[in-house]
C-alpha positions as a Python dict, from the first residue, in 0.01 Angstrom:
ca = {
    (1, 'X'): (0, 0, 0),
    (2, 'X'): (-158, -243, 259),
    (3, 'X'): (-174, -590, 323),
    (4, 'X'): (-339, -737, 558),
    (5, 'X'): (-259, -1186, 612),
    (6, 'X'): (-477, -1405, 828),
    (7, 'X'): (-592, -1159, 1097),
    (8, 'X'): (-751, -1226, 1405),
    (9, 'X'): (-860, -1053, 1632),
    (10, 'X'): (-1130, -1200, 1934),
    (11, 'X'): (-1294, -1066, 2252),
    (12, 'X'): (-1347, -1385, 2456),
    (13, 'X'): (-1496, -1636, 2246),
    (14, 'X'): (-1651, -1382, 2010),
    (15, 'X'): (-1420, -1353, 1706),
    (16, 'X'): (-1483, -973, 1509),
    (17, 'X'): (-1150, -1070, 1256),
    (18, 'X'): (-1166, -1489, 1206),
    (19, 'X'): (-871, -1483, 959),
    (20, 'X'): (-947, -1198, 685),
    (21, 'X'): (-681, -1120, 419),
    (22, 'X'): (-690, -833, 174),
    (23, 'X'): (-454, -623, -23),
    (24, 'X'): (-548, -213, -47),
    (25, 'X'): (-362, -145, -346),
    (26, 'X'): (-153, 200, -388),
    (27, 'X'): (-341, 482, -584),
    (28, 'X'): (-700, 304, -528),
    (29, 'X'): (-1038, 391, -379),
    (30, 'X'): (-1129, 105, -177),
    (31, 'X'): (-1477, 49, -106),
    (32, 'X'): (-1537, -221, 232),
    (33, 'X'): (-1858, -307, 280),
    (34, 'X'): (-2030, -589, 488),
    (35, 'X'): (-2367, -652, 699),
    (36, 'X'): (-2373, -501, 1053),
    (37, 'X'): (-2125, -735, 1267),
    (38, 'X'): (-1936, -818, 990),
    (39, 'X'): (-1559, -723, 1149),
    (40, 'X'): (-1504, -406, 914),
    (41, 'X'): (-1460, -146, 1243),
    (42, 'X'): (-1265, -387, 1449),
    (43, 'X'): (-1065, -474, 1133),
    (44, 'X'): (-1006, -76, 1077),
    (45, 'X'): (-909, -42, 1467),
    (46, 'X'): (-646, -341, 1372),
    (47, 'X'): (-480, -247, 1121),
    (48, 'X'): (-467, 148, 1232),
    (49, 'X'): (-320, 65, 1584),
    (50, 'X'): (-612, 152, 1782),
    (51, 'X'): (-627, -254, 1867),
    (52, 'X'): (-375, -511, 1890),
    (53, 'X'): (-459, -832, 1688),
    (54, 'X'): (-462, -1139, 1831),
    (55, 'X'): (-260, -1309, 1598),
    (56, 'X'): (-185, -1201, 1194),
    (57, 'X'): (4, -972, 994),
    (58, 'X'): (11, -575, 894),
    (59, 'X'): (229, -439, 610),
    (60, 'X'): (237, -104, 474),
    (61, 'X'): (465, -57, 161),
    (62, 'X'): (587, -379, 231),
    (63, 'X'): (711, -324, 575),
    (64, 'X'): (521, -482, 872),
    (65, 'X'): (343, -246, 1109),
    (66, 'X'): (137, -507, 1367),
    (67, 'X'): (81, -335, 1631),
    (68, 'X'): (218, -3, 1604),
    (69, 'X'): (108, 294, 1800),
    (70, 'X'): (-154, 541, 1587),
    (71, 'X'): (136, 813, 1674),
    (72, 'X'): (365, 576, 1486),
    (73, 'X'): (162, 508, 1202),
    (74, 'X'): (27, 900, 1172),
    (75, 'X'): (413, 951, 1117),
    (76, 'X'): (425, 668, 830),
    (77, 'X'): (120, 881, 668),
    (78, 'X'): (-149, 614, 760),
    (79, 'X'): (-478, 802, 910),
    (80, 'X'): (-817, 733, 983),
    (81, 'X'): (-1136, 899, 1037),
    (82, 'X'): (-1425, 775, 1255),
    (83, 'X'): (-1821, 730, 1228),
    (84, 'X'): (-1906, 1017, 1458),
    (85, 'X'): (-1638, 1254, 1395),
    (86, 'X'): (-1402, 1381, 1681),
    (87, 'X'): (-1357, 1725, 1652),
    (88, 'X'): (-1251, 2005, 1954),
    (89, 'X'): (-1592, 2160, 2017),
    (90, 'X'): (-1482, 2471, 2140),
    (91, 'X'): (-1209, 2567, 1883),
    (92, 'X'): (-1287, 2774, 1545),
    (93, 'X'): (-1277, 2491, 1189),
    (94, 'X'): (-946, 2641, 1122),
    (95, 'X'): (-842, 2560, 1512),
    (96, 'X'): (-877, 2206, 1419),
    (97, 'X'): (-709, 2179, 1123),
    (98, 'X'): (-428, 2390, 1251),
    (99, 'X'): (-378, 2211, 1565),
    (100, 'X'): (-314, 1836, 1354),
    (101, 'X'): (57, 1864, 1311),
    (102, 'X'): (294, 1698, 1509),
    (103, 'X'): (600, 1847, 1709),
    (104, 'X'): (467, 2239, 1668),
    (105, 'X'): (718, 2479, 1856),
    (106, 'X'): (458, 2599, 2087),
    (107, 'X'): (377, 2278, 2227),
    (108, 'X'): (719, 2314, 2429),
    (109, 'X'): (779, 2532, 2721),
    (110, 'X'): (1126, 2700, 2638),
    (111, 'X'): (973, 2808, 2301),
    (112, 'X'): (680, 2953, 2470),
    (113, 'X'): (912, 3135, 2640),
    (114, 'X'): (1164, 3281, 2432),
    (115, 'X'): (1108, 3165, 2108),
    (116, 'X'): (803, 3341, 2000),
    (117, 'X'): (861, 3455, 1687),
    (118, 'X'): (910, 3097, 1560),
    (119, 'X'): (573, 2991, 1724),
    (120, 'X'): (446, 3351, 1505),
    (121, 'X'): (574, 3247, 1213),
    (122, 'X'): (459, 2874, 1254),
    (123, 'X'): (146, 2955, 1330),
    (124, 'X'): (76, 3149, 1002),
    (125, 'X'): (222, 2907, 790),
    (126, 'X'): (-25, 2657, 935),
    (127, 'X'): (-342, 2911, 911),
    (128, 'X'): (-211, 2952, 513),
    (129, 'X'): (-226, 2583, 449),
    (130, 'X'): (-507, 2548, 691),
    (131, 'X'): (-704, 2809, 448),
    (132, 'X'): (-600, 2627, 189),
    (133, 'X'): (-793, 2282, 263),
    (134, 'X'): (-1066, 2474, 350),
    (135, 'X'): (-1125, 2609, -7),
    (136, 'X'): (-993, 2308, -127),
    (137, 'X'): (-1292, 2144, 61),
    (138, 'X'): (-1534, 2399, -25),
    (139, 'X'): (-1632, 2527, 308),
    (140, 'X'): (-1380, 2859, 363),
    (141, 'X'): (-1714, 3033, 446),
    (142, 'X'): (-1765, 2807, 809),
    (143, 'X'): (-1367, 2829, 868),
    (144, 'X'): (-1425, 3078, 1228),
    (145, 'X'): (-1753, 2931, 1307),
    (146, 'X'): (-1686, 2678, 1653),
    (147, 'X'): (-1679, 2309, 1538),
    (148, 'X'): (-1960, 2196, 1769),
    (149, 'X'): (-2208, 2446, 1583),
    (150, 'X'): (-2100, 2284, 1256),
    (151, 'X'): (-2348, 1999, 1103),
    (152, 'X'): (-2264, 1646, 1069),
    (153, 'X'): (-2162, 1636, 749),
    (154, 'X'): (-1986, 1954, 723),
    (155, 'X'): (-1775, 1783, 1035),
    (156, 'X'): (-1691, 1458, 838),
    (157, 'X'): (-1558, 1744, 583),
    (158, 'X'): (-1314, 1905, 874),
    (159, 'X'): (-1183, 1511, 937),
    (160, 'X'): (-1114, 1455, 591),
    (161, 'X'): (-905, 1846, 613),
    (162, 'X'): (-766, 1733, 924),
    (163, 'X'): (-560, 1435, 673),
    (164, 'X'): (-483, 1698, 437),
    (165, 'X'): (-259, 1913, 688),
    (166, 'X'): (-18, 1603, 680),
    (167, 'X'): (161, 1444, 444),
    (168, 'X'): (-95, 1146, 409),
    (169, 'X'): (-35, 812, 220),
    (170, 'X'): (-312, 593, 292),
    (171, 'X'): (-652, 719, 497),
    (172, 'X'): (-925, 442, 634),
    (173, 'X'): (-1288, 653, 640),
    (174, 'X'): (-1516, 477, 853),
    (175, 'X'): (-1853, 558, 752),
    (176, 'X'): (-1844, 886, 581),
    (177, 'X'): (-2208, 895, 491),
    (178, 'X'): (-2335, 853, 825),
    (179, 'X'): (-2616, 1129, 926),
    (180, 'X'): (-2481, 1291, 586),
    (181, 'X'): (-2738, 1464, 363),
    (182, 'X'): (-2681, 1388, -16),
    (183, 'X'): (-2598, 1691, -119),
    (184, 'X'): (-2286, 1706, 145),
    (185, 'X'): (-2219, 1323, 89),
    (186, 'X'): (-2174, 1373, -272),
    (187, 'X'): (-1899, 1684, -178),
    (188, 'X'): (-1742, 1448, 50),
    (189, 'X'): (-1700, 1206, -268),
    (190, 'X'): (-1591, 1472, -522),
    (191, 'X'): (-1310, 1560, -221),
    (192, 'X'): (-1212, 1217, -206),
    (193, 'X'): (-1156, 1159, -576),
    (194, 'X'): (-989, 1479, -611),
    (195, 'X'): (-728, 1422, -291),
    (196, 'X'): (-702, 998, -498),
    (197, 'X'): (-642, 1176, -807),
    (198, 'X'): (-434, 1539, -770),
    (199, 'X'): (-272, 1416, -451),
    (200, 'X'): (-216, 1034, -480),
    (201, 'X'): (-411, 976, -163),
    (202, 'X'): (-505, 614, -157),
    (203, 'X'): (-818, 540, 47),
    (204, 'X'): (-1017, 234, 225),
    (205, 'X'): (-1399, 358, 286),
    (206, 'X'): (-1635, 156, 471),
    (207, 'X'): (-1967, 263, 384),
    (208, 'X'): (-2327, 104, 415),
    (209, 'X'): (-2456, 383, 118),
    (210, 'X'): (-2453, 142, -204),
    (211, 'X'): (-2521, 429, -412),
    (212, 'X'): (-2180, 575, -289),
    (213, 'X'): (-1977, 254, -326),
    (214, 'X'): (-2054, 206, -674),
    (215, 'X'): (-1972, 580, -763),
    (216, 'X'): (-1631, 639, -593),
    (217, 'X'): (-1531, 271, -464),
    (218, 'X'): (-1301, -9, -719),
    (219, 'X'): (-1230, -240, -618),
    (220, 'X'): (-1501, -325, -346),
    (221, 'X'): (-1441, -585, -115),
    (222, 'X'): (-1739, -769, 110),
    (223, 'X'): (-1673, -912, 442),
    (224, 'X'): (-1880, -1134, 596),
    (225, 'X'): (-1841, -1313, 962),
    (226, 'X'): (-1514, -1160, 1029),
    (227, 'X'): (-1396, -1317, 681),
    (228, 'X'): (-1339, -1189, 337),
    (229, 'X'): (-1586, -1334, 134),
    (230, 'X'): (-1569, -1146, -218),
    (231, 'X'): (-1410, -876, -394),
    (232, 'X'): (-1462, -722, -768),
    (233, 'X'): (-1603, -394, -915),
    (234, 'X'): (-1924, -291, -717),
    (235, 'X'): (-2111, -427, -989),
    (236, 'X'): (-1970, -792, -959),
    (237, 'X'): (-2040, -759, -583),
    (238, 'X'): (-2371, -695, -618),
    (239, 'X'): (-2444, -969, -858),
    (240, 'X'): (-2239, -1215, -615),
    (241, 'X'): (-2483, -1523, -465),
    (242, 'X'): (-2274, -1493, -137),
    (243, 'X'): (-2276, -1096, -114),
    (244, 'X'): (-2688, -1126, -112),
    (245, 'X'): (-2722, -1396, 95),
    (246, 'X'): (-2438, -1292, 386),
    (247, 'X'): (-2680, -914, 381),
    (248, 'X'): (-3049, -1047, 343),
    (249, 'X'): (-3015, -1468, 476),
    (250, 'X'): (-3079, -1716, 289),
    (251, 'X'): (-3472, -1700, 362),
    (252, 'X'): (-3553, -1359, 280),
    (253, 'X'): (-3305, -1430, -75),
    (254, 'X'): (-3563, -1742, -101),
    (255, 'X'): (-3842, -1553, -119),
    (256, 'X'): (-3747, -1274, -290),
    (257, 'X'): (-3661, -1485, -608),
    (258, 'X'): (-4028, -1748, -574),
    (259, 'X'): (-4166, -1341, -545),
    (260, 'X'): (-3985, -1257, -877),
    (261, 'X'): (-4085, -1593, -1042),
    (262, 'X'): (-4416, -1640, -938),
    (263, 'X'): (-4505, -1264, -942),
}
């Protein structure tokens, strides 16, 4: 589905991408994981037009798509979702999901004007489908509540819906399980599995919440340095010499194994 070749991407001297290449493959759950600083955001922003790179490849389905607009790619069904979620505070749960697709007849003037039964019509066709993701989700019951009164995780749920109300191929989930509570998180990963298996979403999930990874996530691929540096089944990632050294250094690994030998 994706495939990324040598990408770069730099601010000044600092380099956030040195070179990382990776394949997402169609139909998958992709787990990306990484220490803090390790490029995974910046390598997101990349490849889902929010940044240009500075030099390297993007292909989606084969075709390349460097640099594209997010409007262009949200048209080729490639979405993402962000650590703190972006909703419109002051519209209803079913205002936001409603409000997603593109080229809606009331978003020109002449149709305002004197084609209002077609915005009618639209409009319930959207709340229908819009009521749809929200069961499918599990939260119907906060659909007319205003999305800034919503909690955290219940808001990652409304960003996942928001993909739903288009005809999504491949969605990048930054950090789902940020300020989550379990109970949500695990909802959030039942969703994600059911939209990868009934829908054929495929999906690229950063997340920091091990637990999470190894549940949902294979393959799982580590990056390290803006690099690549591993990727298996969560298990083989966790058991890699180069996984535990890139997150605890090569002194705190040290002493954690004389502390296991010499009790």
């Amino acid at each position: 589905m994706i495939r990324v070749e040598n990408l770069h991407r730099h601010f000044g001297g600092f380099h956030a991408v040195d070179g990382a290449s990776l394949e997402i493959r169609t139909g998958t759950i992709t787990g990306l994981i990484g220490p803090n600083g390790a490029g995974k955001s910046t390598l997101f922003n990349v490849i889902a037009g929010r940044l240009p790179p500075t030099s390297g490849k993007v292909f989606m389905d084969g075709d390349e798509i460097t640099g594209l607009a997010p409007h262009e790619l949200f048209h080729k069904g490639l979405l993402r979702t962000f650590q703190i979620a972006h909703e419109f505070g002051s519209m209803t749960v079913r205002e936001n999901l409603m409000m997603v697709p593109g080229q809606q007849h009331g978003e020109h003037l002449w149709n305002a004007l004197f084609s209002r039964g077609k915005i009618r019509e639209e409009e319930e066709r959207l709340r229908a489908r819009a009521d749809e993701v929200l069961e499918f989700l599990t939260i119907s019951h906060i659909a007319d509540n205003k999305a800034s009164q919503i909690s955290g995780g219940q808001k990652k749920l409304v960003e996942l819906g928001r993909t739903m109300m288009v005809d999504a191929k491949v969605v990048f989930l930054d950090e789902v399980g940020a300020g989550v509570n379990r109970t949500l998180l695990n909802t959030i990963g039942d969703a994600i599995v059911r939209l990868n298996k009934e829908r054929g979403y495929t999906f690229c999930v950063i997340e920091h919440d091990m637990d999470f990874i190894g549940r949902f996530c294979d393959p799982v691929i580590v990056m390290a340095e803006g690099k690549v540096l591993a990727e298996g089944s969560a298990a083989e990632v966790r058991a890699d010499e180069r996984v535990i050294e890139a997150y605890l250094g090569r002194g705190l690994k040290n002493k954690l194994k004389d502390e296991a030998t010499h009790g």
